[in-house]
Structures are given as C-alpha cells and as structure tokens.
VEXDREN-8793 format. One line per field, with one value per residue (C-alpha): z, x, y; residue number from 1; residue in three letters. Coordinates in Angstrom, 3 decimals, padded with zeros to 6 digits. Each point is the difference from the previous one (the first is absolute). Layout:
// VEXDREN-8793
Z Z,... $
X X,... $
Y Y,... $
nr NUM,... $
rest ALA,... $
***
This chain:
// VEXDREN-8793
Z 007.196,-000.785,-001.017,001.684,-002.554,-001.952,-003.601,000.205,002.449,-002.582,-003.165,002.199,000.755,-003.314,-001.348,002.405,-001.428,-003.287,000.308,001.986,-002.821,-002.658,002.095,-000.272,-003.071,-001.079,001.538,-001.319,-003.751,000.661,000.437,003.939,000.908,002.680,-000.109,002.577,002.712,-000.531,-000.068,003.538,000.631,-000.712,001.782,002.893,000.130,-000.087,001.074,002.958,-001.296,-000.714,-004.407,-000.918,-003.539,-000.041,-002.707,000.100,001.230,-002.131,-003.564,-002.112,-001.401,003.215,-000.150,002.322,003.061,002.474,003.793,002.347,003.504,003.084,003.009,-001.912,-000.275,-003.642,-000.580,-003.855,-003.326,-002.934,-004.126,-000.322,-003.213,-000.895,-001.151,-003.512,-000.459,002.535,000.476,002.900,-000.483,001.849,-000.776,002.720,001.701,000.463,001.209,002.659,001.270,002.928,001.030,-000.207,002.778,002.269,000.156,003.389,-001.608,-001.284,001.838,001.774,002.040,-000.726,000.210,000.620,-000.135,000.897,-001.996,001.128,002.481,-000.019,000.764,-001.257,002.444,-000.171,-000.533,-000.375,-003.248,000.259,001.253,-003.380,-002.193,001.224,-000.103,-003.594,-001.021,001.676,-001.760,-003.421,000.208,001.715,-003.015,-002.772,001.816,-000.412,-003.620,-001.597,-003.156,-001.523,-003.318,-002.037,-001.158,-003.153,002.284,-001.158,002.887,001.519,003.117,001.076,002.396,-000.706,003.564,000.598,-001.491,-000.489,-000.264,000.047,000.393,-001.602,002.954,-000.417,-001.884,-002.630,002.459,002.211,-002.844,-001.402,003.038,000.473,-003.464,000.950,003.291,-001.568,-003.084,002.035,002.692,-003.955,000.773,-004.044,001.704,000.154,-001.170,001.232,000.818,-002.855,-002.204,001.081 $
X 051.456,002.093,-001.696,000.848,-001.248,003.547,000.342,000.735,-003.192,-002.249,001.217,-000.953,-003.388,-000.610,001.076,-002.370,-002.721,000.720,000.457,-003.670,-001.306,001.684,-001.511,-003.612,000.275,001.209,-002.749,-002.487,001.699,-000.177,-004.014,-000.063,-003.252,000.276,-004.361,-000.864,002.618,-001.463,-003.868,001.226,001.680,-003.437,-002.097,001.623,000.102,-003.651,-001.169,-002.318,-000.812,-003.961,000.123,-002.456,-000.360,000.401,001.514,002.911,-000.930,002.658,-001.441,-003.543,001.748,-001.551,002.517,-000.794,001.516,-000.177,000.311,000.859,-000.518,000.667,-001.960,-001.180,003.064,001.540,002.687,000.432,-001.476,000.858,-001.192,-002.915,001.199,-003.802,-000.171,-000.774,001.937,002.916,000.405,001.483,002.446,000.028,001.780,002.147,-002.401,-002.479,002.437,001.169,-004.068,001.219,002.210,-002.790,-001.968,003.239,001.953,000.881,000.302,-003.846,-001.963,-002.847,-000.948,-001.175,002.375,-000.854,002.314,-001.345,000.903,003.812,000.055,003.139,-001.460,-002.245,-002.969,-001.772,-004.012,-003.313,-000.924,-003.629,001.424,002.673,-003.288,-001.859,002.787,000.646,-003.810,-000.026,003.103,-001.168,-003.341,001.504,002.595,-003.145,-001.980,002.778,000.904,-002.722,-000.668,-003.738,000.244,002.816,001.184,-002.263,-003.093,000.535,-000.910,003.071,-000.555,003.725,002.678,003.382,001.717,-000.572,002.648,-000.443,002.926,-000.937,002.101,001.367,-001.392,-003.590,-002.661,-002.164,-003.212,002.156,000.753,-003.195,-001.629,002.616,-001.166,-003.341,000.768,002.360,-001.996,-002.750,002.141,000.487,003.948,001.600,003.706,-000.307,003.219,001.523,003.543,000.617,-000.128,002.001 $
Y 010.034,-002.826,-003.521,-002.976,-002.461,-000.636,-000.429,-003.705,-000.549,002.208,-002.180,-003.313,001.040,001.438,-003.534,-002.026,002.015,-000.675,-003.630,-000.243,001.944,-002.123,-002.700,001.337,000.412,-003.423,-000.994,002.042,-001.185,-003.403,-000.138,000.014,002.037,002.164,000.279,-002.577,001.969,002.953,-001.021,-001.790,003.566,002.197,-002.885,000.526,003.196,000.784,-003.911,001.822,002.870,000.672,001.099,003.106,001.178,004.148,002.563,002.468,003.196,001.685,000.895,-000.212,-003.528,-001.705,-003.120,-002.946,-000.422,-002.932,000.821,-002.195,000.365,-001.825,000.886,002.664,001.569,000.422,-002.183,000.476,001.489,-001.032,-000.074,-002.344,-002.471,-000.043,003.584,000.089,003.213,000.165,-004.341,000.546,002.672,003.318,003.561,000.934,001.500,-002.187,-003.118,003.052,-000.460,-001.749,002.738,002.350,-001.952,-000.888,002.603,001.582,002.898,000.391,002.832,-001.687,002.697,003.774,002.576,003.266,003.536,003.090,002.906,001.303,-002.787,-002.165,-003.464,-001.951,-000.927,-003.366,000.371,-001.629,-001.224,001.313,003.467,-000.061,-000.867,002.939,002.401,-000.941,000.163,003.859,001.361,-001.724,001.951,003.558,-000.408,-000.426,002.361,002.687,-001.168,-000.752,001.137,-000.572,002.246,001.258,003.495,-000.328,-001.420,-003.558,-002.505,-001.725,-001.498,-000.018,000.306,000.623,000.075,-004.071,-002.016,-003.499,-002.765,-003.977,-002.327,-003.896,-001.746,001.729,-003.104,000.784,-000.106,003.072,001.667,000.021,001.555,002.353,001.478,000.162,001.768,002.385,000.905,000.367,002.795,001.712,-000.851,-000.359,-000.020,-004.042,-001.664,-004.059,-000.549,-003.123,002.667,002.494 $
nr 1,2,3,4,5,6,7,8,9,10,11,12,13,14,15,16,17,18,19,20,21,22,23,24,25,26,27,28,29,30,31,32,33,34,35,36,37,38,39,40,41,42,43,44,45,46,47,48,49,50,51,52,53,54,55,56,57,58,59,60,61,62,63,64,65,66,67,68,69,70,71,72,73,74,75,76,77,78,79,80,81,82,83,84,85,86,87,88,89,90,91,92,93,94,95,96,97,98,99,100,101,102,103,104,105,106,107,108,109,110,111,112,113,114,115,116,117,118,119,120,121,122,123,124,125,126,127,128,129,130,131,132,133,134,135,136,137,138,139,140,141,142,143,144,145,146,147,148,149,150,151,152,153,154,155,156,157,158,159,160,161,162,163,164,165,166,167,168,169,170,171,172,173,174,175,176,177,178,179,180,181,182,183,184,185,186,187,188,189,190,191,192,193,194 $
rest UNK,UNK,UNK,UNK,UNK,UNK,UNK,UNK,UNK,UNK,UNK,UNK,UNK,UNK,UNK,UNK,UNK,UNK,UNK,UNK,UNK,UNK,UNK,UNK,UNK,UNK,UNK,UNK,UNK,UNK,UNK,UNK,UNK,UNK,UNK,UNK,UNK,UNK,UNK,UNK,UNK,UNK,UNK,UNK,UNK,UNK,UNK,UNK,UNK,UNK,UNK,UNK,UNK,UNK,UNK,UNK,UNK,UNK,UNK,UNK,UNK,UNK,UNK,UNK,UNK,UNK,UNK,UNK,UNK,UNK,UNK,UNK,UNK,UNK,UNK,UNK,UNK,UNK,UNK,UNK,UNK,UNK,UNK,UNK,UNK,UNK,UNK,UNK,UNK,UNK,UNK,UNK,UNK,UNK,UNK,UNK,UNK,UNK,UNK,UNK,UNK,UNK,UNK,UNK,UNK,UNK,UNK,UNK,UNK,UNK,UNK,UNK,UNK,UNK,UNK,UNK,UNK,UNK,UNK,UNK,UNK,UNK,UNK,UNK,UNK,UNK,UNK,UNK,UNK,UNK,UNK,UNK,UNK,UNK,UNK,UNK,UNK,UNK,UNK,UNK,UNK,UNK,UNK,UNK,UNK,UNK,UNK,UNK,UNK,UNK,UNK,UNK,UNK,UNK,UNK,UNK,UNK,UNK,UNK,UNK,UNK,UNK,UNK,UNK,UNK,UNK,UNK,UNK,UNK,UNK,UNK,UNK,UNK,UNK,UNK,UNK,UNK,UNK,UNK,UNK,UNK,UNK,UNK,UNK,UNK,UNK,UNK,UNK,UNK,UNK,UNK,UNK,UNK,UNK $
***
C-alpha cells in the first residue's frame, strides 16, 4: 500500500512540530509556569464531581485513591497526594482502577456452561452460590483425608486448588484462608506471585 503523505509534506509537518516544541520549551526555560493552566485544567475536570477517600484494590501496599463520582457514577480515580507512602503516585495498575469499573467488557452477570455444552447460559447468582457450595463439599467429601499413611492427623484435601487474585483486599484474603484452611484445602496459592 502506497502512502500518500509525500516526502516534502512529511518534512513540513515534522518541522511544525519541532518548532511548537522548541516553542514550549522556550517557554518552559524562560520561567513561564505552566501550573496555574493545568490546576484550571484538573479543576475543571472534576469541578462537580462528589471526592471520596478509598484504597487500591490491587496489592497488600493499600495506596490511597480518591474517587470521584458524579451522580454516583465514577468519573475518575486517581493517587491521593496525602498518602504517606505512595503521595499520590500509582503502579500501573492501580491508575488502570477506573478501567476496572467501566469497562464494557467486565462480566456483570453469571455465566453458566454445562458440562460438553457449547454456550454459555446466563444464571441466578443465588443458584451459582449454591452450586459452588455443593461441588466444594461433594469434592472434600470424596477427598478428604483425616490421617496419614503413618497415622499422623492431617485434616486435608488435595483435589481443591486454590488461586487468588491482585484485585482480592487483605479483609478477602484473610477470610478466604480461614474458609480454606478450615475445608483442610493446603493447595492455596495468589496470582501476584506466580
């Protein structure tokens, strides 16, 4: 495929943005601020939106976040400058946080596929619970191991695999130990380090 931008046309535009760079830049060396435009820049951008403190769901770090809504609809998230530890700043994945919550992509609803079906069938959330709850305990009951070869007491299943994930909290994480110890499940492992 042939371009249709010409060499001469290319060299032009490459020029122009040069010389508005150089121009910035001049700027910029001579003193000129460019602070006030973009406080007036952020202010508008969030001038009606409601402010509520919160904390990345990403990691055990727990780095401040401010959300802002408008009509109680996210609008942005961004660092929070008065975190002692982060100031501010966010990894990659945590200034992605508003992706997480607007993407058209997210699942919102429970999905459902029947063994050697070739569609996945929308379901009830109370219906998923319950049919997770019943194959968890037929898969313990099956499994579960209370002594070992040499009569020491165990308490375990090996045929429950565990995996957590970056976007789990601390509070989540913590109960999901509690629950899976409990069920005797040792398999327990959590994506960020894998």
């Amino acid at each position: 495929m042939k371009s249709t931008v010409s060499r001469r046309d290319f060299v032009r535009a490459s020029a122009a943005g040069i010389g508005s760079g150089t121009a910035l830049g001049s700027l910029l060396g001579l003193g000129v601020s460019l602070a006030p435009a973009t406080v007036r820049a952020q202010e508008l951008r969030i001038k009606a939106a409601k402010s509520t403190p919160s904390v990345c769901p990403y990691c055990a770090v727990g780095c401040a976040t401010i959300v802002r809504t408008i009509d109680k609809e996210i609008v942005n998230i961004e660092g929070d400058p008065r975190s002692p530890h982060s100031e501010g700043c966010l990894c990659p994945k945590g200034a992605a946080t508003y992706q997480l919550h607007k993407n058209p992509n997210r699942a919102t609803k429970v999905l459902h596929r029947n063994p050697g079906a070739t569609r996945w069938d929308e379901v009830e959330l109370d219906w998923a619970m319950d049919r997770v709850a019943e194959l968890a305990k037929k898969t313990r009951d099956e499994s579960f191991v209370e002594r070992s070869a040499n009569d020491r007491l165990v308490n375990q299943t090996t045929a429950i695999f565990a995996l957590g994930g970056a976007t789990l909290d601390n509070e989540w994480n913590h109960m999901q130990q509690k629950l899976l110890r409990g069920l005797g499940v040792v398999a327990i492992e959590n994506q960020a380090r894998i």
